[in-house]
N, C-alpha and C positions, 0 to 999 in steps of 0.2 A: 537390868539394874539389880546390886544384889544388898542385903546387906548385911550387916556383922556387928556383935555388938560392941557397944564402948565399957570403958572401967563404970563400974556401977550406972548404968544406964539403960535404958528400953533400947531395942533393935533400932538403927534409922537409916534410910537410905544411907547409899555411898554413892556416887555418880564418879564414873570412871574419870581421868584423869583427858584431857579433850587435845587428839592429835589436832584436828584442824587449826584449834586455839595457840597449839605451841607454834605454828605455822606463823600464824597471823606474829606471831610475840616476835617469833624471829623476824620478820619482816619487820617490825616496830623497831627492834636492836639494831638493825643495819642500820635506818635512818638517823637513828640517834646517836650511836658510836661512831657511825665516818662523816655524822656531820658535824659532833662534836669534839671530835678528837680524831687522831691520825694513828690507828690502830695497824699494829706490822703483825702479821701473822705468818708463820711458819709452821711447816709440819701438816697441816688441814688437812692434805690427801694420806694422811696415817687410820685417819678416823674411819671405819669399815664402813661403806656405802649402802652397805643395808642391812637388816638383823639387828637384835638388840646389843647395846652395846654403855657402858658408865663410862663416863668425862669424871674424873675425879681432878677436882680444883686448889690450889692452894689460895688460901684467902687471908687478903692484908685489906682490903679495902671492901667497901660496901657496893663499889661498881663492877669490881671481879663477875659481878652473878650477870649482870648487864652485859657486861662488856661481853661475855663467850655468849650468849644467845644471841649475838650481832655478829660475832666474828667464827661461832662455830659452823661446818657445812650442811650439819641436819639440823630442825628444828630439837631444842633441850626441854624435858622435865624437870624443873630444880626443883628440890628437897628444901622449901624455905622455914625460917623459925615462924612459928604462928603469930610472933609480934609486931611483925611485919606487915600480917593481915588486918591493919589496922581501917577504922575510914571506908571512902570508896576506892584504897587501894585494894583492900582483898577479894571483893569481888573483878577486880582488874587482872589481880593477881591467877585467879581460879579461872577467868574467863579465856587465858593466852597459856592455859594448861600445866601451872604451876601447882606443888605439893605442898601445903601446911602439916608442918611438922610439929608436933609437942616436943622439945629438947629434955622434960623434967622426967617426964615418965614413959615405959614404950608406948608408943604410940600404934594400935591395929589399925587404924583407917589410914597412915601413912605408909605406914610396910604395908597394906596392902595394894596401894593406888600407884606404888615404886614398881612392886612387880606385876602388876596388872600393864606399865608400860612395858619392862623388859617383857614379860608375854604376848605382848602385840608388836614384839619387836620396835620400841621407837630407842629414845637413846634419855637416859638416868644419869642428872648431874649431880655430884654431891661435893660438898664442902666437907671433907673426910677428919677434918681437924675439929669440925663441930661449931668452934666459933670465932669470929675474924681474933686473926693475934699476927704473930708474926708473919705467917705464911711463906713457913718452913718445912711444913709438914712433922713438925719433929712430936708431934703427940696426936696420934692416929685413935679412933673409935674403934668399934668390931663394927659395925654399924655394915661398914664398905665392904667389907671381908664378906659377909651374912648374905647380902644381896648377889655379890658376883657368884658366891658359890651355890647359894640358891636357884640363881636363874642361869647358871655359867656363862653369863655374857662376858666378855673380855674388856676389861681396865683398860683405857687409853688416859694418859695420865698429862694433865696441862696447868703451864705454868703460865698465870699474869703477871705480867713483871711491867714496873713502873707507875703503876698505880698511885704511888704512896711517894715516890720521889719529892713532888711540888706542890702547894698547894695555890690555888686558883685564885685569882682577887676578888674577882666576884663573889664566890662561891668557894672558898673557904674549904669547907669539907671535901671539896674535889678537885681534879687536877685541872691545870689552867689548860683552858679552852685552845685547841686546836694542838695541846702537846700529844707526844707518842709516848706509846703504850704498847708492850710488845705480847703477844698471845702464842706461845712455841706448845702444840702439841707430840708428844712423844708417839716411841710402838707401843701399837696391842700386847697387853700378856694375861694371862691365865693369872688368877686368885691362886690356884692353888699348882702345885707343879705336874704334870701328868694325870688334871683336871679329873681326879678320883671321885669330888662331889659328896666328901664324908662333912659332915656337919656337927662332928660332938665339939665342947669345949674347943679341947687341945686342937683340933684340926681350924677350927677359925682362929684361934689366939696365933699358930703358926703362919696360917695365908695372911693375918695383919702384918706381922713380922716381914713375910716376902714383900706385900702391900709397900710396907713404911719402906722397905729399902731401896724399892724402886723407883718408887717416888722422890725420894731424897735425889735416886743419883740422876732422875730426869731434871728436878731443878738445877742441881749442880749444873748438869750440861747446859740445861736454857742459859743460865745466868755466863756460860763464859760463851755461849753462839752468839749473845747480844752486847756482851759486852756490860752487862749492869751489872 
């Protein structure tokens, strides 16, 4: 166990980020996405079957984080807002090997416990746009940039689509019970071109730039494979 310190604070533990826990989670997300809804997935055998690797998400809806650790093929690390960890959900949250993020300020105990997963080789999800809006991808962080070229794991880039179409009678904030919901993963690529692993400024502001573009045109394509 190691630890590091926080912004104006004493040293305090960090407990590593728990594979077996993301395991258990995705096990949880299966049950709950194909029992709740009719989730179409394409692309899954894109995702590299072993070695570290970021699922970067477009996010319209508060189920997107749900939805892919049910319908991804490896168990997911998400990157969540720490408001999240509200309740006895955040201990639920930490327990199935999810990351509390501070979104206002950097955060060391989340950059660290992101690449602590890419280092043990599991698979780093993030919401690259920061926070649900369109989920268009059209306003990217350095954030995603930082981590792929830090750890050079390769981007597989995935679009939720239909999340946001309907909303549900019961349950209002979410889509009606047993509709579909499409999950289209793209190819692996490289943050940066010919994976050089330079880290000033200009070099991550450039890998966003590649980031954003390919991201855009994987939506583009999801949205005319399924037809939404």
């Amino acid at each position: 166990m190691r630890r590091h310190p926080g912004r104006g604070e004493a040293s305090r533990p960090v407990t590593p980020p728990s594979q077996k826990g993301a395991a258990i989670g995705r096990g949880i997300g299966i049950g709950l996405m194909y029992g709740l809804w009719k989730p179409r997935v394409l692309g899954a055998w894109r995702v590299p079957s072993s070695g570290p690797v970021i699922l970067a998400v477009n996010h319209a809806h508060n189920l997107d984080g749900p939805m892919l650790m049910g319908t991804a093929p490896r168990p997911v690390h998400f990157l969540i807002k720490k408001e999240a960890f509200i309740g006895p959900l955040g201990p639920f949250l930490e327990g199935i090997g999810q990351l509390k993020v501070d979104r206002t300020a950097p955060d060391r105990t989340a950059i660290t416990g992101a690449l602590d997963v890419l280092a043990s080789g599991g698979v780093l999800g993030i919401f690259p746009e920061g926070t649900r809006g369109q989920g268009d991808f059209a306003s990217l962080r350095s954030g995603l940039a930082y981590f792929a070229v830090r750890s050079g794991a390769p981007i597989v880039p995935v679009a939720v689509l239909g999340s946001t179409e309907r909303r549900g009678r019961l349950i209002r904030a979410l889509p009606p019970l047993r509709s579909g919901v499409d999950v289209v993963f793209g190819d692996a690529f490289e943050a940066q071109e010919g994976g050089s692993g330079r880290r000033t400024r200009r070099a991550l502001d450039d890998a966003t730039v590649r980031i954003q573009e390919r991201l855009t045109a994987h939506l583009e394509n999801a949205k005319r494979l399924t037809g939404r």
